[in-house]
Each structure stands twice: as structure tokens, then as C-alpha cells.
Backbone bond lengths (Angstrom), bond angles and torsions (degrees), N, CA, C in turn:
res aa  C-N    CA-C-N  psi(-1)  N-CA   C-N-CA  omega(-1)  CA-C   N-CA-C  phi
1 X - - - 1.471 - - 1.534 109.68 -
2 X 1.251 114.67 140.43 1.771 123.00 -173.70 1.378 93.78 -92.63
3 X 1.510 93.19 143.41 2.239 89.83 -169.78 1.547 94.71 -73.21
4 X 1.154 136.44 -32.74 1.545 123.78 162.26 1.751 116.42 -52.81
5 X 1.117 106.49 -5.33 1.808 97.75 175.36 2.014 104.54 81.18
6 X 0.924 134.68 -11.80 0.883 134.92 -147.67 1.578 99.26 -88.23
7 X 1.128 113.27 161.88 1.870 136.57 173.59 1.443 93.92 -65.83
8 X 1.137 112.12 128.39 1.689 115.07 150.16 1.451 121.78 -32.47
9 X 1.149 127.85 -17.72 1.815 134.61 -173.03 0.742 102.03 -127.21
10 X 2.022 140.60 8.27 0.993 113.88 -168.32 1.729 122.13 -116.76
11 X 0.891 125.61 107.06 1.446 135.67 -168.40 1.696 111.88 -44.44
12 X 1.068 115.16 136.82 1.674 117.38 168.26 1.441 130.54 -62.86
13 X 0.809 106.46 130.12 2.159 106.17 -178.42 1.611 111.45 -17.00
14 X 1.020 131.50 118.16 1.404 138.37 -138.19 1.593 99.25 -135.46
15 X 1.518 135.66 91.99 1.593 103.92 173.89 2.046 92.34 -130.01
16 X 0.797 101.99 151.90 1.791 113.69 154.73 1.055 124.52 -123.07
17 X 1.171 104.60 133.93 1.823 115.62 -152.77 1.728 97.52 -113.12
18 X 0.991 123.86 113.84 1.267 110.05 -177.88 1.713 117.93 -107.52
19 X 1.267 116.53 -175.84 1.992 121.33 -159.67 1.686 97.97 41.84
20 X 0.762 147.81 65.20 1.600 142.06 140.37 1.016 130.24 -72.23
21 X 1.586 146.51 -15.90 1.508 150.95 130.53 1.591 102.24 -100.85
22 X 1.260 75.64 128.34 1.564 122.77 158.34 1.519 118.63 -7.73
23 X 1.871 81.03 -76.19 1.895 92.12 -153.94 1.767 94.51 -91.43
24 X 0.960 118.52 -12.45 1.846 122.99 -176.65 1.442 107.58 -57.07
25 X 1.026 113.33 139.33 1.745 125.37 -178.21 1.914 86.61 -81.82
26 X 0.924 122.35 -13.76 1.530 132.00 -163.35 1.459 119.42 -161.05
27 X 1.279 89.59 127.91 2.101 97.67 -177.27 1.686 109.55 -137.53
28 X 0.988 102.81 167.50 1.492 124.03 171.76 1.658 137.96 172.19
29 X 1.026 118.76 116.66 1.644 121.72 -165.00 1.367 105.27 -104.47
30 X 0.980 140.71 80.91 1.558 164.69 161.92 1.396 108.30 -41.99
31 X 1.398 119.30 121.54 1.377 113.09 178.37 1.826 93.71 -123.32
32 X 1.161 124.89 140.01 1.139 136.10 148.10 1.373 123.48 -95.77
33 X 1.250 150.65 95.35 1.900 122.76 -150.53 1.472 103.01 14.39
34 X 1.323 87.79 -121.59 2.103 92.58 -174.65 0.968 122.89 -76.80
35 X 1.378 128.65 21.30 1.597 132.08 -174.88 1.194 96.98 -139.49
36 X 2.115 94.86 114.03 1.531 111.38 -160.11 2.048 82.75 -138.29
37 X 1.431 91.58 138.77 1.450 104.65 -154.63 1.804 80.39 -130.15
38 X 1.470 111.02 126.90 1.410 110.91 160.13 1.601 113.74 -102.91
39 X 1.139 112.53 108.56 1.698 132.32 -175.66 1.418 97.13 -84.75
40 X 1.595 123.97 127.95 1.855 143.70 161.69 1.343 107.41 -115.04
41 X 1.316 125.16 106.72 1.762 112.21 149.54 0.875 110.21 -86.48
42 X 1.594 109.33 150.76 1.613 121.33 175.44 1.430 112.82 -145.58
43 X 1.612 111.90 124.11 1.084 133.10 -154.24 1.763 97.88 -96.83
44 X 1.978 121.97 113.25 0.898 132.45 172.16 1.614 121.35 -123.49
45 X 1.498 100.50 137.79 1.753 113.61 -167.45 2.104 91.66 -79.98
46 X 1.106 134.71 37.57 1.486 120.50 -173.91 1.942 85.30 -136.14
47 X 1.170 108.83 166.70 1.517 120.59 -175.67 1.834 103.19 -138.27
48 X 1.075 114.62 158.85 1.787 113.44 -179.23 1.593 83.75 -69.60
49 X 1.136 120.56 119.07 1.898 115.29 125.24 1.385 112.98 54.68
50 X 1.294 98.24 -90.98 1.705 136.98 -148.66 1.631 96.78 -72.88
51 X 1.891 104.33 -28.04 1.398 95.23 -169.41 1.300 127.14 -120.43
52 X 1.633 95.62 20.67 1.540 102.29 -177.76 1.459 99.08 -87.27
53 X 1.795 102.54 171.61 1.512 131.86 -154.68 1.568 102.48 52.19
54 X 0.965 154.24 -24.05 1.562 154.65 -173.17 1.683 121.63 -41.36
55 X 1.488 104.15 -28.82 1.562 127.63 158.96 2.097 76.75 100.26
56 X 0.798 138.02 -3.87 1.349 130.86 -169.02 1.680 120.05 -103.22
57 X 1.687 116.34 146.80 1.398 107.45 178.16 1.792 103.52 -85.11
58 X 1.249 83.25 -158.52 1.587 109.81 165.22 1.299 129.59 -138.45
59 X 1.397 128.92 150.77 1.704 114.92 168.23 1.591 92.80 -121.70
60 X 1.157 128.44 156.57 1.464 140.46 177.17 1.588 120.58 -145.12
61 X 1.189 119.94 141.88 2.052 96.34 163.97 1.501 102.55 -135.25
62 X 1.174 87.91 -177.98 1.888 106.78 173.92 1.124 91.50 -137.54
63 X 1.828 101.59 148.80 1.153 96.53 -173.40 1.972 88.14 -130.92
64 X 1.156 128.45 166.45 1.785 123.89 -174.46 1.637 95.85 -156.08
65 X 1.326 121.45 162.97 1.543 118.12 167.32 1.886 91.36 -146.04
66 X 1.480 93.32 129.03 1.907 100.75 -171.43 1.400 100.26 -55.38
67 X 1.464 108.73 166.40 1.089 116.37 175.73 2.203 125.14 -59.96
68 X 1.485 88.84 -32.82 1.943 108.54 -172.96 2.222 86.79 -95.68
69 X 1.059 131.90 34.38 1.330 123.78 177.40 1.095 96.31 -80.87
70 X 1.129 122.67 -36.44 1.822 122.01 -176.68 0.804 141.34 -106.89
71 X 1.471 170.50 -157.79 1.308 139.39 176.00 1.798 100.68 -105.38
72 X 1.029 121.84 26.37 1.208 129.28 171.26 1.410 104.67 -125.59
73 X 1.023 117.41 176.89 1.528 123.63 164.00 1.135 130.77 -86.47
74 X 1.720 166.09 95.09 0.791 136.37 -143.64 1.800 112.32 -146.65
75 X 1.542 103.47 118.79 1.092 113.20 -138.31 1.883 103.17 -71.55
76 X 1.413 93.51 164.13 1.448 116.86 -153.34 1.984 101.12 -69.35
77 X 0.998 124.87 125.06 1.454 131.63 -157.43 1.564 83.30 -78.76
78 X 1.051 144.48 -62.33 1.553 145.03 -178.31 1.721 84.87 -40.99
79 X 1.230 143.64 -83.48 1.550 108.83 -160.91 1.313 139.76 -71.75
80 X 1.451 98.74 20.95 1.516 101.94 -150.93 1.827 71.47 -106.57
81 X 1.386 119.39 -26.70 1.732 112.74 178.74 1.764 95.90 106.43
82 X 0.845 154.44 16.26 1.712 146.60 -174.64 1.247 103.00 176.66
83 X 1.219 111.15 157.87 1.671 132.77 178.42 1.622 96.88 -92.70
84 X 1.861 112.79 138.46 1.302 103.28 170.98 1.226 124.05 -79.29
85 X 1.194 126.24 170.07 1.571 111.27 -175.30 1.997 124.47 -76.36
86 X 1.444 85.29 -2.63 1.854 85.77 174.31 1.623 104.72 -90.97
87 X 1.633 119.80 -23.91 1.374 122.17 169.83 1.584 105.28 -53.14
88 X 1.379 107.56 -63.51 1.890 116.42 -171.95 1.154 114.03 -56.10
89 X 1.415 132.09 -28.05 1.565 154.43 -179.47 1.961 96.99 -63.02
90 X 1.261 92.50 -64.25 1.875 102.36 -170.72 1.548 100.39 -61.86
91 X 1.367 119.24 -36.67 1.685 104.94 -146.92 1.702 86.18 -91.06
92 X 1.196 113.35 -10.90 2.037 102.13 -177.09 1.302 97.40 -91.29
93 X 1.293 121.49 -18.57 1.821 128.12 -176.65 1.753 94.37 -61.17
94 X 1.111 101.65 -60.14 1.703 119.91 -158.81 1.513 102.69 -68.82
95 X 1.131 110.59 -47.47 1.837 113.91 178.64 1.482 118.03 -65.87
96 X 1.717 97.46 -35.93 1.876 91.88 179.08 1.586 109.24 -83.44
97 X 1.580 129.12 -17.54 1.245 153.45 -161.53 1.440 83.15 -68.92
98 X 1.396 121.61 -63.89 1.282 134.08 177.76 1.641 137.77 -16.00
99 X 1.731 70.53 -71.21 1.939 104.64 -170.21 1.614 103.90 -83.50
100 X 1.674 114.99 9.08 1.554 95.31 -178.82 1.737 104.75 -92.64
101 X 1.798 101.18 -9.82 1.564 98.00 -162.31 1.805 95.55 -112.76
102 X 1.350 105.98 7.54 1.670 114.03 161.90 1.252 139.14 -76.87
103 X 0.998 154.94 101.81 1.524 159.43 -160.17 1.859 102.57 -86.29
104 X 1.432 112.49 67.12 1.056 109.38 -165.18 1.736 127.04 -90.79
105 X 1.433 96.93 45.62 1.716 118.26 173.22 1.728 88.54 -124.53
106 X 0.848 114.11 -28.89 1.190 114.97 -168.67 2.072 113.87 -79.17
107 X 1.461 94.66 -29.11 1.254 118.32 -175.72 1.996 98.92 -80.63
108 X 1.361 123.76 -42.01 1.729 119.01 173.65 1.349 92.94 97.76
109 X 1.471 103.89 168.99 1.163 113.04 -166.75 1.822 111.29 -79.71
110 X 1.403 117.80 84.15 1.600 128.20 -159.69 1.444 97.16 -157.81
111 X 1.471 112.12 134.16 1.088 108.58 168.24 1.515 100.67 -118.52
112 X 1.628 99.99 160.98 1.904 114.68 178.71 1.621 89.59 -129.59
113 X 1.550 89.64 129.75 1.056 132.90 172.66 1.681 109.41 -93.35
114 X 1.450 116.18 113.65 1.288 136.18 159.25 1.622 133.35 -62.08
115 X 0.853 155.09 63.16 1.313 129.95 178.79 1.222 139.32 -144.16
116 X 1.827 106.91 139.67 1.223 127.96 -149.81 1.216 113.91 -115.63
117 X 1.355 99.99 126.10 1.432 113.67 171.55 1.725 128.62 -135.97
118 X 1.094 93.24 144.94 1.630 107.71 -146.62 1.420 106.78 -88.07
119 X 1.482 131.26 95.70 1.508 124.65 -165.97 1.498 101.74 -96.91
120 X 1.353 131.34 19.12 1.841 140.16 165.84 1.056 86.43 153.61
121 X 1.710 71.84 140.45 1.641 118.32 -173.82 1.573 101.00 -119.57
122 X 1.753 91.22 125.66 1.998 94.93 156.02 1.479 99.29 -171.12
123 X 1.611 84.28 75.42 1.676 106.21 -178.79 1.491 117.15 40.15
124 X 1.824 82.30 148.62 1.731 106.97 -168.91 1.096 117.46 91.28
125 X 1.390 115.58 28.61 1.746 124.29 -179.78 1.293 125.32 -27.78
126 X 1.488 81.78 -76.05 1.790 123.83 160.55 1.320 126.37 -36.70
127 X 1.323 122.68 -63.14 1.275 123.82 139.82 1.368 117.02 -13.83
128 X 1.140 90.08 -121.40 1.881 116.16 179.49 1.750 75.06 -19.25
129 X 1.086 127.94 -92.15 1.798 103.13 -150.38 1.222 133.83 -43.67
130 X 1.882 128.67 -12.02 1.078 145.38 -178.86 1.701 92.30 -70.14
131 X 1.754 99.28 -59.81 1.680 102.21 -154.91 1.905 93.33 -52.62
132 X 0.873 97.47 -50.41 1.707 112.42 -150.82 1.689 100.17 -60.98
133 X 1.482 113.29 -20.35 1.775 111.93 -169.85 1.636 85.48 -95.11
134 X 0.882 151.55 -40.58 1.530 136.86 -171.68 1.123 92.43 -55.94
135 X 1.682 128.05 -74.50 1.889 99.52 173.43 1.380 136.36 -4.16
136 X 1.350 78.83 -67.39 1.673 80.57 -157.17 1.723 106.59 -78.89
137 X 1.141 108.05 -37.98 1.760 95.70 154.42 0.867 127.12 -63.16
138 X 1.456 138.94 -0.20 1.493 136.65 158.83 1.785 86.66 -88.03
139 X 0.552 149.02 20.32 2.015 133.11 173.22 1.139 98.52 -111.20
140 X 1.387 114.53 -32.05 1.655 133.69 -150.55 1.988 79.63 -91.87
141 X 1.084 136.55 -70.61 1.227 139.68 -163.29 1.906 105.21 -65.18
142 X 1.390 97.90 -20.44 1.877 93.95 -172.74 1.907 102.00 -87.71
143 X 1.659 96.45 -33.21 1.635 104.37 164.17 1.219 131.00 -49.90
144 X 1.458 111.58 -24.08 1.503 131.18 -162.82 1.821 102.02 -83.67
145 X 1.510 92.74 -60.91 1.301 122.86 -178.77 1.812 111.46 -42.93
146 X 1.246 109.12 -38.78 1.501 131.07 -147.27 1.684 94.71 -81.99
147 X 1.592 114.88 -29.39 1.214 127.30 -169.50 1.693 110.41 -117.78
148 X 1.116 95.12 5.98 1.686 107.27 165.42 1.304 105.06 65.18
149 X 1.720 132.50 37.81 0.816 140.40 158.69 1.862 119.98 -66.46
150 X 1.002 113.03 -36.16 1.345 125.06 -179.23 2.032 111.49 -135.69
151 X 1.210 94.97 125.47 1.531 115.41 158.59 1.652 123.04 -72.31
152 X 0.677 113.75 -53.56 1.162 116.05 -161.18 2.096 122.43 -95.44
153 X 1.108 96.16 161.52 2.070 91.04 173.23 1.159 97.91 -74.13
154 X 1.945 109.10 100.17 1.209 93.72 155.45 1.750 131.40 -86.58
155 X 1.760 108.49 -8.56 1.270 118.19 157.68 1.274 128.97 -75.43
156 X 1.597 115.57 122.43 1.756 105.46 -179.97 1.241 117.12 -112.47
157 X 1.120 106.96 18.26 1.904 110.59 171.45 0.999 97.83 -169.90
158 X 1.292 126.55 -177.46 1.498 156.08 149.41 1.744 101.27 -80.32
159 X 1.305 104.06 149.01 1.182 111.85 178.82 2.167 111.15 -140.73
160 X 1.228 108.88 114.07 1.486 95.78 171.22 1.713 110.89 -136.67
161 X 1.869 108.66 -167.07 1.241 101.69 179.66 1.578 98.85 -176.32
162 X 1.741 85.67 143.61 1.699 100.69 -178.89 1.298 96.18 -134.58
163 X 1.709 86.62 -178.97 1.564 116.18 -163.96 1.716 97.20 -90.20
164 X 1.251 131.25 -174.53 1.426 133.11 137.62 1.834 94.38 -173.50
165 X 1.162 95.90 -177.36 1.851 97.05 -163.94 1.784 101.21 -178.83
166 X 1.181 95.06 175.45 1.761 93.74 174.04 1.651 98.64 -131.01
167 X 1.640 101.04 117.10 1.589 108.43 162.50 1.249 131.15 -115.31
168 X 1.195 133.00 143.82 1.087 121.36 -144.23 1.744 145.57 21.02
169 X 1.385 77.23 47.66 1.615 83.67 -164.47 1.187 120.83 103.31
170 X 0.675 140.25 1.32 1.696 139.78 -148.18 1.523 110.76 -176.78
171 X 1.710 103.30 110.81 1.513 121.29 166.44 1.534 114.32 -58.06
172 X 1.500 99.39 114.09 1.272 129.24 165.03 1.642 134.72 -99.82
173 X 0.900 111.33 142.51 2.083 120.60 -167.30 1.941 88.39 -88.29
174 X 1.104 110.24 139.72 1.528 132.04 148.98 1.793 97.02 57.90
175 X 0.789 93.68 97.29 1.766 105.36 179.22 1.341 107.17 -83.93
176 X 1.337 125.66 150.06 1.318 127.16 -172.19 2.042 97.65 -138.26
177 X 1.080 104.82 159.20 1.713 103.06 -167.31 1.273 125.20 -32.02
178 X 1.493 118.81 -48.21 1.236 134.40 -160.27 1.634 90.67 -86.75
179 X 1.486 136.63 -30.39 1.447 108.94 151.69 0.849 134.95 -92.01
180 X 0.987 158.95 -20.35 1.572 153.74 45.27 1.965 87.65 91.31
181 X 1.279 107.48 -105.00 1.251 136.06 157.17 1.852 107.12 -14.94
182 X 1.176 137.42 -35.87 1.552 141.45 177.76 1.017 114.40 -119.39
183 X 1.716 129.54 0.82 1.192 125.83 -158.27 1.765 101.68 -68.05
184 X 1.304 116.13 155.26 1.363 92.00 143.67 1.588 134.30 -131.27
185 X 1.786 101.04 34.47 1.344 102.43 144.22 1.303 101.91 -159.12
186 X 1.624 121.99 116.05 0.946 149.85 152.33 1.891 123.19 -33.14
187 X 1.295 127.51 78.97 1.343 100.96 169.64 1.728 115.39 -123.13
188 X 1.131 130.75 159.40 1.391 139.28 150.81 1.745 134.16 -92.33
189 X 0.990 132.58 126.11 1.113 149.10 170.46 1.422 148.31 -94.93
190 X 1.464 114.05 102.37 1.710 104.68 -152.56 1.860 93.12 -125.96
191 X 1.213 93.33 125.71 1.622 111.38 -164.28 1.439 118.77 -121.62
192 X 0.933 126.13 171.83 1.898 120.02 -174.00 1.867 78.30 -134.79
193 X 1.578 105.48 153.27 1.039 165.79 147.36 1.632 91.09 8.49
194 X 1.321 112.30 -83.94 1.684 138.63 -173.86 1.885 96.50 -82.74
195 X 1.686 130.83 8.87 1.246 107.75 160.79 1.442 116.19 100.15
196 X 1.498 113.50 -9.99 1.337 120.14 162.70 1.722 123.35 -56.40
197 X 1.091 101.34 137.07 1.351 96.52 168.71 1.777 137.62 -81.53
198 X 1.600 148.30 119.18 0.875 165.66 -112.77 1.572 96.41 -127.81
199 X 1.659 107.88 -93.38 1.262 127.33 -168.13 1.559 96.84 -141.46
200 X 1.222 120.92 136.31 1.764 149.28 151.36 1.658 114.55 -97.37
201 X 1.447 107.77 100.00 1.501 99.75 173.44 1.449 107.21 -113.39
202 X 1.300 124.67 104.20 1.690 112.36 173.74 1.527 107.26 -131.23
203 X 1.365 87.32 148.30 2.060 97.20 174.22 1.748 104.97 -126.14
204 X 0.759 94.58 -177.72 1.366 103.82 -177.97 1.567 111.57 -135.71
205 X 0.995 150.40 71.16 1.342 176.10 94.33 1.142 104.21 75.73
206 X 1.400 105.42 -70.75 1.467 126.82 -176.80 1.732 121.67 -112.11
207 X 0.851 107.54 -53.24 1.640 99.10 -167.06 1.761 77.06 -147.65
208 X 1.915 92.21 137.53 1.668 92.68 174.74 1.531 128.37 -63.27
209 X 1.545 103.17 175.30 1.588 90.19 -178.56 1.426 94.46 -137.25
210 X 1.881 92.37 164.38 1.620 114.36 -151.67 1.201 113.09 -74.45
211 X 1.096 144.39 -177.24 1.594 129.46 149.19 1.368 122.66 -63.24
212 X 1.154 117.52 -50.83 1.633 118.36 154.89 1.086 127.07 -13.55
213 X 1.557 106.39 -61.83 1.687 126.50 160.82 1.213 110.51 -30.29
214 X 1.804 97.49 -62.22 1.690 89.82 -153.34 1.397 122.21 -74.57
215 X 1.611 111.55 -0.58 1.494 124.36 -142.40 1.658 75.65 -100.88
216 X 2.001 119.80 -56.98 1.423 103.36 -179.68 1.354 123.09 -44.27
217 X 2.061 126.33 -38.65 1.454 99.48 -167.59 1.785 105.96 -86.06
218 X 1.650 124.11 -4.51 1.397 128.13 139.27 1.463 111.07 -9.47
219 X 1.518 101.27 -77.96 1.294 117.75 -150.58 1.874 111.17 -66.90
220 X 1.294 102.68 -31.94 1.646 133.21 -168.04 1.790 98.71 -74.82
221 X 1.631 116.56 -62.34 1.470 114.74 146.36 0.881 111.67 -41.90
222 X 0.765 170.22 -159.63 1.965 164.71 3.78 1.405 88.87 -122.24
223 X 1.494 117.56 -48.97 1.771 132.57 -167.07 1.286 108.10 -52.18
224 X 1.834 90.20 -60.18 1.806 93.77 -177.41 1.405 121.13 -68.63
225 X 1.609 126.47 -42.85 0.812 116.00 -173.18 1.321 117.67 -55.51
226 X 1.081 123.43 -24.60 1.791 135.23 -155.59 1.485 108.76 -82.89
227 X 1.853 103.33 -25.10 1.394 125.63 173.55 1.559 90.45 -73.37
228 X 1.106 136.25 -69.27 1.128 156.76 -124.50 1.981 90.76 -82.82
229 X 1.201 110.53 -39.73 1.509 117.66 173.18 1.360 104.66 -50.86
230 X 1.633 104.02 -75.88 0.956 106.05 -159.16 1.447 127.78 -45.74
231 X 1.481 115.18 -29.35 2.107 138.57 -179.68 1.435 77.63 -63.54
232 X 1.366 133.97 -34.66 1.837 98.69 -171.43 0.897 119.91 -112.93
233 X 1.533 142.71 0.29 1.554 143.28 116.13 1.927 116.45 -19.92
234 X 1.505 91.03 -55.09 1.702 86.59 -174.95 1.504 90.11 -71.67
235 X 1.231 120.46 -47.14 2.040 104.79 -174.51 1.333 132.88 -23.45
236 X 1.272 83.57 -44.94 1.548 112.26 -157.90 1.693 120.88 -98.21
237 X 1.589 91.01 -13.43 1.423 90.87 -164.79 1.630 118.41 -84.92
């Protein structure tokens, strides 16, 4: 039994709330059960350096988790002077997660700015911030559109991503802290729209796992994400 009670396949209360700030060309408030991620795009006329004259945009994110996200306190990475390295890890996950379902000649020389921040945590941060930033870059891309900035699809899929793991034995969909925390194999899943694969992150905690294994929490992704599509079709539509 999952201490949430839940089905082995069965995903946690799932909503995206979209326009939630104001001044954002792009919004989204992502709930995973208790892991609620506030997603901002922000639409900028400057390009990195490296990529101006190129005729091409960019997508990028940041990713932050508040200090009260956890049931501890946990102090603010801006005073500590550096980003930790599991922050820098997530926010290049989420930005390249991005740019695979972006048509970014199509997008002009503009970059959109992502960023996520995590107002409670109980696992699947990362996740939930993948699903929840395609939103808001789809608001951010319909904003664009609205002002005749862009012609063309510059989105070519949907893009999302979940957790799955093996607890107690048994491969489970969308992990939440307290399994998360016992699992003993940890993986993530980042998928496009039509089922392509993105990114595969899995460890094995404790004792490795089989292929069998890996093919069930395969199979367990594919489910959710496909759930997980569909919440941002209806979002958006």
C-alpha cells in the first residue's frame, strides 16, 4: 500500500491554473498534490552573445525553491552567493526540455525566459515544473501571436514530465516525498506530446534494477505523461 493510498498508476490531483501574474506574457500555477510550482514566461528582445545575428530565438529557465517550501527552512541561494548544483542541474533540464519542442528560427531573434519557483515541496519538483512551463510558454507564444509578432507554429508538441520509482517492490507513477524518500529506484521522465522520448533520469537507490523494472516504470510514464498532456490541451484550449 502507497502511504498516499493511491493505485500504482495513479497520478496525484493534477490542475494548471493559468494567467496568475499580472505582468507575465505567460503564467502557470502547477499543482502536483503538495507540490505547487509557480511558472512566469518572459518574453525578451536581447539573445545570449554566442547567438546573436543567427536569425534564431532562445528558450531558457530558472529554476528557485522558497525558503518555507519545506518543512524546514531553507536558506535563500542568493545569500549564500551561488546556485547549488541540484538548482543548475533542474533549470538546464527544464530549458533544454523546452527547446526540443521549439521551432526556434521560427520564434526570431527573442528570447523567453522561464521561471520556476517552487512555493511547496513533496516531491516531483522538477516534474511538475516541466509540465507546468509548457503552459506558460504556450501563453507566452499565444501572446506573441496576438500582436503579430510571430507567423508561424513555433510550438511542435507538447512537452511534459513525471516521477516513477519502485516502492516496496513495486513500480509506482508520480512519487510524492515520503516515497520519494524510501524509494528504491528513483526515476524521472520527460516526454513530448506524441510519446517521444526527451530525458530518462533513473538511479537505483538501493540495489540495481532489472530491465523489466525499467520497462514497468517506462510503461507507468508513458500513462502519466499522456494524462499529463492531455490537462494542458484542456489548459490551454
Amino acid at each position: 500500500m502507497r502511504p498516499s493510498r493511491r493505485a500504482p498508476d495513479e497520478l496525484r490531483p493534477v490542475t494548471l491554473e493559468r494567467g496568475v501574474v499580472k505582468y507575465a506574457e505567460g503564467s502557470c500555477l502547477v499543482k502536483f498534490g503538495d507540490t505547487h510550482v509557480l511558472v512566469t514566461a518572459t518574453l525578451e528582445d536581447r539573445l545570449p552573445p554566442w547567438l546573436k545575428g543567427q536569425g534564431r530565438g532562445w528558450v531558457t529557465a530558472e529554476y528557485g525553491m522558497l525558503p518555507r517550501a519545506t518543512s524546514e527552512r531553507t536558506r535563500r541561494e542568493a545569500s549564500a552567493g551561488k546556485q547549488s548544483g541540484r538548482t543548475v542541474e533542474i533549470q538546464r533540464l527544464i530549458g533544454r526540455s523546452l527547446r526540443t519542442i521549439v521551432d526556434l528560427e521560427a520564434l526570431g531573434e527573442r528570447q523567453i525566459t522561464v521561471d520556476c519557483d517552487v512555493l511547496q515541496a513533496d516531491g516531483g519538483t522538477r516534474t511538475a515544473s516541466i509540465t507546468g512551463a509548457w503552459v506558460a510558454l504556450a501563453d507566452c507564444i499565444n501572446w506573441m501571436k496576438a500582436r503579430n509578432m510571430i507567423k508561424a507554429n513555433v510550438l511542435r508538441d507538447n512537452v511534459a514530465a513525471i516521477s516513477c520509482g519502485i516502492y516496496n517492490g513495486t513500480p509506482v507513477l508520480d512519487l510524492d516525498y515520503a516515497e520519494d524518500s524510501e524509494a528504491q529506484t528513483d526515476a524521472n521522465f520527460v516526454m513530448t506530446g506524441d510519446g517521444r522520448i526527451i530525458e530518462v533520469q533513473g538511479t537505483a537507490e538501493r540495489e540495481p534494477f532489472s530491465e523489466a523494472e525499467f520497462l514497468a516504470l517506462m510503461a507507468l510514464a508513458r500513462k502519466g505523461v499522456a494524462r499529463l498532456v492531455d490537462l494542458q490541451k484542456l489548459a490551454v484550449a
